[in-house]
Each structure stands twice: as structure tokens, then as C-alpha cells.
C-alpha positions in Angstrom: -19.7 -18.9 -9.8 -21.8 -16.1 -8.0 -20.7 -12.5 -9.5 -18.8 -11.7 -6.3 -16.4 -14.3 -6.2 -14.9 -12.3 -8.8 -12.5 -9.1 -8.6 -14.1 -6.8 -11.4 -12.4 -5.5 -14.0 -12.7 -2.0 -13.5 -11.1 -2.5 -10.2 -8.4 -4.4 -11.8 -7.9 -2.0 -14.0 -7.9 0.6 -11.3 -5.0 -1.0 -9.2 -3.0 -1.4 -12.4 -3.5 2.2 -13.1 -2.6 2.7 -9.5 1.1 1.7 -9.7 1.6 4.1 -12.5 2.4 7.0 -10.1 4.8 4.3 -8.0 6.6 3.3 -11.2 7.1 6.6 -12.9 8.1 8.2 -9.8 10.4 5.4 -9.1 11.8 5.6 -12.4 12.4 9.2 -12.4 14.2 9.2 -9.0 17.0 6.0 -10.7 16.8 7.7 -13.8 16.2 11.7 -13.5 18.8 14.0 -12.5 21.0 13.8 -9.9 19.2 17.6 -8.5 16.0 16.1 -8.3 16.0 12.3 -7.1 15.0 14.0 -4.0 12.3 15.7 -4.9 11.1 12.7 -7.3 11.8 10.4 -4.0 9.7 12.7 -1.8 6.6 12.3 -4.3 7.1 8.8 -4.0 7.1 8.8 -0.4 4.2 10.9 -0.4 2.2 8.8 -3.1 2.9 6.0 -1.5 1.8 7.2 2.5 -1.4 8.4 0.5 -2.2 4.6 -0.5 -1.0 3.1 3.0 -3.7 5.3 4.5 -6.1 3.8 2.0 -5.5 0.3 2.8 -5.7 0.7 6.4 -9.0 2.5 5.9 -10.5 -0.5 4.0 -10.4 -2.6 7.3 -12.8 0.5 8.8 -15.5 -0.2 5.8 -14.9 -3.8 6.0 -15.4 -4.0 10.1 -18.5 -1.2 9.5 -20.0 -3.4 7.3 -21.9 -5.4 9.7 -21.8 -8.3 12.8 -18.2 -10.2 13.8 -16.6 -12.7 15.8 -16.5 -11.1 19.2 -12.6 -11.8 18.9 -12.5 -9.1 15.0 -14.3 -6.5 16.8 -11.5 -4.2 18.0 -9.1 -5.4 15.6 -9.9 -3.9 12.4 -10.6 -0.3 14.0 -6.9 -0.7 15.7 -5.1 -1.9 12.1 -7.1 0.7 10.2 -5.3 3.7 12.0 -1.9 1.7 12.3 -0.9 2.2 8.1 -1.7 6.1 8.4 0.5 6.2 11.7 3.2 4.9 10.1 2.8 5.8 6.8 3.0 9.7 8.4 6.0 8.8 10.3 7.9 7.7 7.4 6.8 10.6 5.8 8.7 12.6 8.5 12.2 10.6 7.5 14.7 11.5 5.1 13.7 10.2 1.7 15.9 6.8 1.9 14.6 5.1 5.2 11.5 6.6 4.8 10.9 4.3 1.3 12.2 1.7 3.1 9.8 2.2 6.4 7.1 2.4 3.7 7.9 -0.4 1.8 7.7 -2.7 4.9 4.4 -0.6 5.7 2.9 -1.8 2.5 4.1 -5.5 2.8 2.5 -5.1 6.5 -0.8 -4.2 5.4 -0.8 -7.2 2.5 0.5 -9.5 5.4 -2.5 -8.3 7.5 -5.4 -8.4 4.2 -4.1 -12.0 3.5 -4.8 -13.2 7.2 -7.8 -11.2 7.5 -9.6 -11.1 3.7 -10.7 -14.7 3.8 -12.7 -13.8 6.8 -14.2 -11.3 4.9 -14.8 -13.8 2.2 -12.6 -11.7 0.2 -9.6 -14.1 -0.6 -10.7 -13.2 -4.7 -8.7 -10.2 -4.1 -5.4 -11.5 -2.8 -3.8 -12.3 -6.3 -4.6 -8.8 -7.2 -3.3 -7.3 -3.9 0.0 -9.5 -3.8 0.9 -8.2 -7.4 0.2 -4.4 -6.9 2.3 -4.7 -3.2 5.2 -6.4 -4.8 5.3 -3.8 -7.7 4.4 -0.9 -5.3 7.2 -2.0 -2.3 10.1 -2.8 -5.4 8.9 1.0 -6.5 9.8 2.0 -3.3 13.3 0.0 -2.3 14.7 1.2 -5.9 13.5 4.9 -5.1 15.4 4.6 -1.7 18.6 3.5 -3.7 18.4 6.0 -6.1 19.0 8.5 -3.2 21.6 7.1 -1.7 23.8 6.8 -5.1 
């Protein structure tokens, strides 16, 4: 096995230490006071725009990375722009539907790496990438009820 077809640990341990903001901030907003699920829902929502941004962004360095189908050459450029768009319009919602536009922001961008990452020859990363969006979209649907208690 070459030692690419491998995610490395440091990244691993990276991602990992990238949901601690999603599931402390999430936490806080369920379990915090009543006066400042807002607040603690807004750093969510901001947190989590932040990493949207990021995984749209990937798809630039990915598609700048060198020659592609004819048919990938717009597309990754396009998608790379679409996470931050979003992410910044959810950002501009009350904290509730603005989790929950996020959350379906973030399970877009895994539904668009899992399509796109095995022409990359990146489908190593996938495992990784469906655990941190499932933790990182739950983060966000339980910070959006924790508002609206």
C-alpha cells in the first residue's frame, strides 16, 4: 500500500480535534442558560460557516492542482464558492434556520466530496469526512433545537 492511500494521522487527529468547537458549542447552547443559547447558537453558526468555507475551498486546491477532464474544469471553481455563499447566508438567519441551512450546507459539501473525491483519487478520506459531517450536522440540528425550546 503506497503511503498516500492512507489518511495521516495527524490529519485525523486534526478533524477530530475539529468537532470540539461543534460539540462544546452545541452542548452549551442544550445545556447553558436559557440567556445565552443564543449567543452559544450564534458561535456555532459562525464556527460552522467558517468550516463550510473551508470545504468548498478544498475543491479550488484540488482543481489548481493540475490537468482534468474537460467536463471537471468549471465545476470545482463553481462548487468551491457555492459553501461560502451559503454558508454566509445562513449566517444572515436567525440562529434556528440558520443551523439548519448549515447543517444541510455541510451534508451538501460531503454529498459533493463523495461524488467527486474518487476522481481525485481521494476516496481514503471519505470514512474520515462522513464521520466528522455526521457529528458536525447532529452539532448543528441539536444547537437549532436548543433555541427554539
Amino acid at each position: 500500500m503506497d503511503k498516500f492511500d492512507e489518511v495521516p494521522p495527524w490529519a485525523k487527529r486534526l478533524g477530530w480535534a475539529g468537532l470540539l468547537p461543534f460539540v462544546a458549542l452545541a452542548a452549551a447552547a442544550v445545556l447553558g442558560p436559557a440567556s445565552l443559547r443564543d449567543l452559544f447558537a450564534l458561535a456555532l453558526l459562525a464556527y460552522g460557516a467558517t468550516i463550510a468555507s473551508f470545504l468548498g475551498a478544498i475543491h479550488w486546491g484540488l482543481a489548481m492542482r493540475g490537468p482534468m477532464p474537460a467536463q471537471a474544469r468549471v465545476f470545482p471553481f463553481v462548487w468551491g464558492v457555492v459553501p461560502s455563499l451559503l454558508a454566509w447566508l445562513a449566517l444572515l438567519s436567525p440562529p434556528a434556520p440558520g443551523l439548519v441551512a448549515l447543517a444541510l450546507v455541510l451534508a451538501g459539501c460531503f454529498g459533493v466530496d463523495r461524488a467527486t473525491y474518487p476522481d481525485y483519487g481521494l476516496q481514503q478520506w471519505l470514512p474520515m469526512r462522513l464521520a466528522l459531517t455526521l457529528v458536525a450536522v447532529l452539532s448543528c440540528l441539536f444547537g437549532a433545537v436548543a433555541v427554539l425550546r
